[in-house]
N, C-alpha and C positions, 0 to 999 in steps of 0.2 A: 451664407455658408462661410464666404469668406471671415466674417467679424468671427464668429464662429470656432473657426480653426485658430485665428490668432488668438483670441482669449484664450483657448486651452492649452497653447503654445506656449502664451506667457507664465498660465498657470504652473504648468509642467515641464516646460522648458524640451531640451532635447530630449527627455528620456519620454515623452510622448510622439515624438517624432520614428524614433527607432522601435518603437512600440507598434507603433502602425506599419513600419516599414517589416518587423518582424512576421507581423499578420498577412502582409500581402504575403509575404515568401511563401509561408506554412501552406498560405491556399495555391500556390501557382506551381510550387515544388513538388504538394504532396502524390499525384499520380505518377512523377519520375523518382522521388528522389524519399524515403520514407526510413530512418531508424527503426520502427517498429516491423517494418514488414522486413527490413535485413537481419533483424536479429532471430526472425526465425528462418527466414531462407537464406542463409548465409552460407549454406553448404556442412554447417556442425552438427546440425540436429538431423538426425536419420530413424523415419519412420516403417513399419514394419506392411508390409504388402498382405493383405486375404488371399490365399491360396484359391486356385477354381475349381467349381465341382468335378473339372477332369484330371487337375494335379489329387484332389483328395481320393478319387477313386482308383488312380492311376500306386498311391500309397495304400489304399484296402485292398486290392489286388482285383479290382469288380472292373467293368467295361465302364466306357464312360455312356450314360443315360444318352438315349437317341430322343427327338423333340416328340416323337409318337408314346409317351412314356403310358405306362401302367395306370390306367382310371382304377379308380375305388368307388363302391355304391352310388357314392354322392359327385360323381361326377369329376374329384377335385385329383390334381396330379399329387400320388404317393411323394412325400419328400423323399430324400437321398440321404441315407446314415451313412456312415461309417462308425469303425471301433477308435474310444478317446484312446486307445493306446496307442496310436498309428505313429509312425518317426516323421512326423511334421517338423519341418525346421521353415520357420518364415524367412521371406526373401527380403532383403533391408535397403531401405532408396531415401538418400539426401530430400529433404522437404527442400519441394520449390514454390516459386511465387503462386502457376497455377494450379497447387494443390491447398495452399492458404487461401487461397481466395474463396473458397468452399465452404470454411469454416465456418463456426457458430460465432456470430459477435465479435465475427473480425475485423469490422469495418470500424466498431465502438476500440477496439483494443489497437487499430492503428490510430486512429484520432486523437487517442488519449495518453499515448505514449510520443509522439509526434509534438503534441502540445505542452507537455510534460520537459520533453528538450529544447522547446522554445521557452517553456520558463525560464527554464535552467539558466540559457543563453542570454535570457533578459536581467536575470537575476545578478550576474557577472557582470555583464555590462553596466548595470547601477552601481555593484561596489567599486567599480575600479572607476566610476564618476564621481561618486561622492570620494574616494580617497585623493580625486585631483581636484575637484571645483569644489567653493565650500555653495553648497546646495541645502542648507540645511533648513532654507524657506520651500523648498519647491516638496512637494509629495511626492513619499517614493514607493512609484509605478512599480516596482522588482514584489513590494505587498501583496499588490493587487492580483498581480499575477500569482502569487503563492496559494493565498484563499482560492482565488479560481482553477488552480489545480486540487485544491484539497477537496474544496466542494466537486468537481466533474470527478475526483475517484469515489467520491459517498456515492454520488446517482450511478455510477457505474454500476460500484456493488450494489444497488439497490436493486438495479437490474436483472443481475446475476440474481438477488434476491426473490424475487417476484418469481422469478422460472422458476426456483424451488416450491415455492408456494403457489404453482398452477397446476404441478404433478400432482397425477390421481392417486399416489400410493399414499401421499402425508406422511411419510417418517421422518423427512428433509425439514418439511415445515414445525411437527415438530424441536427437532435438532434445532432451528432456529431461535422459537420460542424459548427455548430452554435455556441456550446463551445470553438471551436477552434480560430474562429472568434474573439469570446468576450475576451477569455486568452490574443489573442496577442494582444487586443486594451489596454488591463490592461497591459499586459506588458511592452509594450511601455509606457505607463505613466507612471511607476513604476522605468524605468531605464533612466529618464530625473529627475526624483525628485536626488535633493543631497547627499551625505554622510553624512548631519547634522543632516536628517530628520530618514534616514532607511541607516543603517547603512550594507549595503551587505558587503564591501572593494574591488566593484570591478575597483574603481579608483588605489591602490595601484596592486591591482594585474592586471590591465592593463601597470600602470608603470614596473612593472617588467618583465612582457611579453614583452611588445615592446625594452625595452631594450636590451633584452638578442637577440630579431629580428635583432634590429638596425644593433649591433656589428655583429652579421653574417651576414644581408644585406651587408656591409661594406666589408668584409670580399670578399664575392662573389662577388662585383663590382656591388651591383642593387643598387636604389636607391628608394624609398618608402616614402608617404606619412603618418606620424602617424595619422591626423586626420580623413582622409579616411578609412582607416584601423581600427581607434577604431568604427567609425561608421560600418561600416561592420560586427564588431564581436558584439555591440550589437546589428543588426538587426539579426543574426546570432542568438543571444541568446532568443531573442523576439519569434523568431518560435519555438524554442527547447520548450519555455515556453509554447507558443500555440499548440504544437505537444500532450506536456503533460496535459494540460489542453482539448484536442479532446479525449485524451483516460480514465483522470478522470470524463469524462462528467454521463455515468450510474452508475460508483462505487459513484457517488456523490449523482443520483435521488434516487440510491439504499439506502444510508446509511441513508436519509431522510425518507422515508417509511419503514423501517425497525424498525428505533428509533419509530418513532409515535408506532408504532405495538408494540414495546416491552414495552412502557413506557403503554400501555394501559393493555396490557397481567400481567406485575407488577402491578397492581394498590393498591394492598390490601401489598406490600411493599413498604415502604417509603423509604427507605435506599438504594436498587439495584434502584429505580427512580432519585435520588440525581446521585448515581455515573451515570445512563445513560444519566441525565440533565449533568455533570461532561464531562464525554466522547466528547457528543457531541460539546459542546463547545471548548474542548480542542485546532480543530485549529485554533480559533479566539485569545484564548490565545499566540499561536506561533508568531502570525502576532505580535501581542501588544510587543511582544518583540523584533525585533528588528527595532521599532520606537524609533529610541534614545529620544526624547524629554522626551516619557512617560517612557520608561526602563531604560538603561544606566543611565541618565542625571541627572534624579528625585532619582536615589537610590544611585547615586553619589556623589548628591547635594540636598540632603532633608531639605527643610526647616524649621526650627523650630525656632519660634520665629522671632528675629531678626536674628538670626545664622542659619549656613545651618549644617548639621550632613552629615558625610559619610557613609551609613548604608552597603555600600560593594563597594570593590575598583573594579578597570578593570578587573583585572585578573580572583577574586573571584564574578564576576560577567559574565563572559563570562563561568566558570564553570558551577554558577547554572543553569542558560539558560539551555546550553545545555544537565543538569541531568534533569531537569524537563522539557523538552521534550523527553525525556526517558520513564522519571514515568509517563507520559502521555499517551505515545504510552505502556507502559506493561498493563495501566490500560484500556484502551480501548481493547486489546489481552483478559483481564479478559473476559470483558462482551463479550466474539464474542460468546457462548454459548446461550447469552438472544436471541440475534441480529439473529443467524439462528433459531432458535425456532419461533420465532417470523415471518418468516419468510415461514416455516414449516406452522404455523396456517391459510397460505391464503390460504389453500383449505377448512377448514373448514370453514373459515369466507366469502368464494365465496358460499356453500353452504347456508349458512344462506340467503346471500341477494337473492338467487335463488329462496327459500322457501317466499320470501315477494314479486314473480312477479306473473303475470297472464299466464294464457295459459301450451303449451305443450314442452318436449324439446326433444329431441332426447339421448336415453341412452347413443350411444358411447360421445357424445359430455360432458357429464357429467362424464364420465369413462378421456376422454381427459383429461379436467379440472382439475382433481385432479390429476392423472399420469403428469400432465406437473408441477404441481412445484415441486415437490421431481423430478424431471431431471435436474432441471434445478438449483442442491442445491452447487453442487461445484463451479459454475459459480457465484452465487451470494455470495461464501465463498469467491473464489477470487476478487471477489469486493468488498469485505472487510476487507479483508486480507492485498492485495497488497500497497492499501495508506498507512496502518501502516507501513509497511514494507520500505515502498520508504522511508518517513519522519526519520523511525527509523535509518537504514542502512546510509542515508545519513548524520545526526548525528555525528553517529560514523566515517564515515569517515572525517568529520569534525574536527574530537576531534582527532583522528589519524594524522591528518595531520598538527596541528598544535595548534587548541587554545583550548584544554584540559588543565588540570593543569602544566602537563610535559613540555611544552614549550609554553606558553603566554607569553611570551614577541616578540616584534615586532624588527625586524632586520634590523635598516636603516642602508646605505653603509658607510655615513660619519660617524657613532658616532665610538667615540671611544672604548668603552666597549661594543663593537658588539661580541657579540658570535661567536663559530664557525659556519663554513655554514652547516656542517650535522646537526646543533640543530637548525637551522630555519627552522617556517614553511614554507611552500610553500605557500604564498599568493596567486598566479591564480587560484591555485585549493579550498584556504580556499575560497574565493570569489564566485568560481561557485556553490560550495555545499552551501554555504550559502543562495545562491538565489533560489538554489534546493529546498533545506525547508523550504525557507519561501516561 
């Protein structure tokens, strides 16, 4: 055990050390001390209370039911209507810890968000090692961690997926398939357009993949066809796309109807409306960036006049990219407090349209209605959570692995002033994460 630890020591140096030391904390901290579970009991998110069968009858102007109630035929106690017109006003109570704990999938939505700020936390503390130690032999752990954030939000959503595809109604599962469907038809057109237009690299980092195949194909005495093979890895990558596109399909209808709801809830603020107009947009802006024609090309090649101006080179253009998808993803993390509030309010505002129908309704059925969205409040935090999270994480591992400031430069085999090979990125994987986020 011992030899053990020190080989992975020496491997990894201290950013294995703080790694581990991270991991103890997350497990010994997490029943006192939990980001995910403050950020919903924080005292800002306020849930709406079920009214009781003697407040609602106490509003129809009837007695309240004695426990001796009125049999029918069949033995079974008469329910209790009232008229949906009644002046119901629900009573509104701060969410606390022991009302979260009740939740659906709150135990997967504290873990995952909990691990999520330990990334975070590890992912800092690598850059600001590597911009003091030159580390440029040692692996950098801040990676690792990223992919394993990225991957525990796919099984997350997967999760969340599977419950939709266990309901007896099928319209969800539907929904599902249908996104799925659409992702890969987009996907597939997406990875036939050029490296002129959208700029992924996953041509350079298929040339480096098959290479490094080739020579051990070779090696091993097989012999392989490359253009077989690149077809296969992007039909290969087309479903990874429509896998994720099947599981962003509600965190998408969700973040839609939530914005409407908050933007209306704001209305008498101009300002929290700007950054939610802001937010929402935000991943149209991501796309816009890596269409080279209009990003790269035009800020490369600005024309002015008769002259064109450089207003930012390669380098310092593959930075801001991917810092302002940063500030994008923290600024949409702001507003997740409008977005469940907001969100929160569809029991009062089911209430309301209740009050403008005709006829009778059944009390439990109105007690249901409002007890089903506060259950159902983690489930729709992780569905807006998670896509930040994805875009964010995969980001960073992007900028880890290669086109951050640290190492933007591009490592062909034949130049002469090729760097060492531990200071080059890894194209296959700057390439996958690139198509990740956009």
């Amino acid at each position: 055990m011992l030899y053990t630890f020190v080989y992975f020591k020496a491997l990894m140096g201290v950013q294995l050390v703080v790694s581990l030391l991270a991991v103890s904390i997350m497990q010994r901290m997490a029943p006192h001390l939990s980001i995910a579970r403050w950020l919903l009991c924080n005292g800002s998110l306020f849930r709406f209370k079920h009214p009781s069968e003697g407040e609602l009858c106490t509003l129809a102007g009837k007695q309240i039911p004695k426990t001796s109630r009125r049999q029918n035929g069949h033995g079974e106690s008469k329910p209790l209507t009232v008229p949906k017109d009644i002046d119901l006003h629900l009573e509104r109570a701060p969410v606390n810890v022991l009302d979260a704990l009740v939740l659906r999938f709150f135990v997967e939505y504290q873990w995952l968000i909990d691990f999520a700020v330990y990334a975070t936390g590890i992912y800092l503390f690598t850059e600001g090692y590597y911009s003091v130690v030159d580390a440029s032999k040692e692996v950098n752990i801040a990676s690792i961690w990223c992919v394993l954030t990225v991957f525990f939000c796919l099984r997350t959503l997967y999760l969340l997926m599977s419950h939709y595809f266990r309901s007896e109604e099928g319209g969800e599962r539907s929904v599902c398939l249908a996104f799925g469907f659409l992702s890969l038809l987009i996907a597939m057109l997406v990875l036939v357009v050029r490296e002129d237009y959208l700029e992924f690299g996953l041509e350079p980092g298929f040339t480096s993949l098959f290479d490094s195949f080739e020579v051990f194909a070779k090696q091993q005495g097989y012999e392989w066809s490359v253009p077989f093979t690149k077809l296969s890895v992007k039909l290969g990558l087309a479903v990874i796309c429509a896998f994720i596109g099947a599981l962003l399909s509600f965190p998408g209808l969700r973040l839609a109807q939530t914005h409407l709801d908050a933007v209306q809830m704001n209305a008498d603020r101009p300002i929290i409306q700007i950054l939610l107009h802001m937010s929402f947009l935000s991943p149209l802006v991501i796309l816009v960036m890596w269409v080279k024609p209009i990003a790269r090309d035009f800020l490369g090649n600005t024309p002015m006049g008769k002259t064109s101006v450089t207003l930012l080179s390669s380098s310092a253009f593959n930075s801001v990219r991917l810092w302002t998808i940063v500030v994008l993803c923290v600024l949409r993390l702001l507003l997740t407090r409008y977005h469940l509030q907001a969100y929160l309010n569809l029991a009062q505002k089911w209430v309301e349209q209740m009050k403008k129908e005709a006829g009778r309704i059944a009390a439990i059925d109105i007690q249901r209605k409002v007890t089903r969205v506060f259950c159902y409040l983690t489930v729709v935090t992780l569905q807006y959570l998670i896509p930040i999270l994805l875009v964010l994480f995969s980001t960073l591992a992007l900028k880890s692995l290669g086109t951050g400031p640290r190492t933007i430069q591009t490592c062909p085999a034949d130049s002469p002033h090729r760097p060492p090979p531990e200071t080059c990125p890894d194209v296959t994987s700057v390439a996958l994460f690139s198509t990740v986020v956009w």
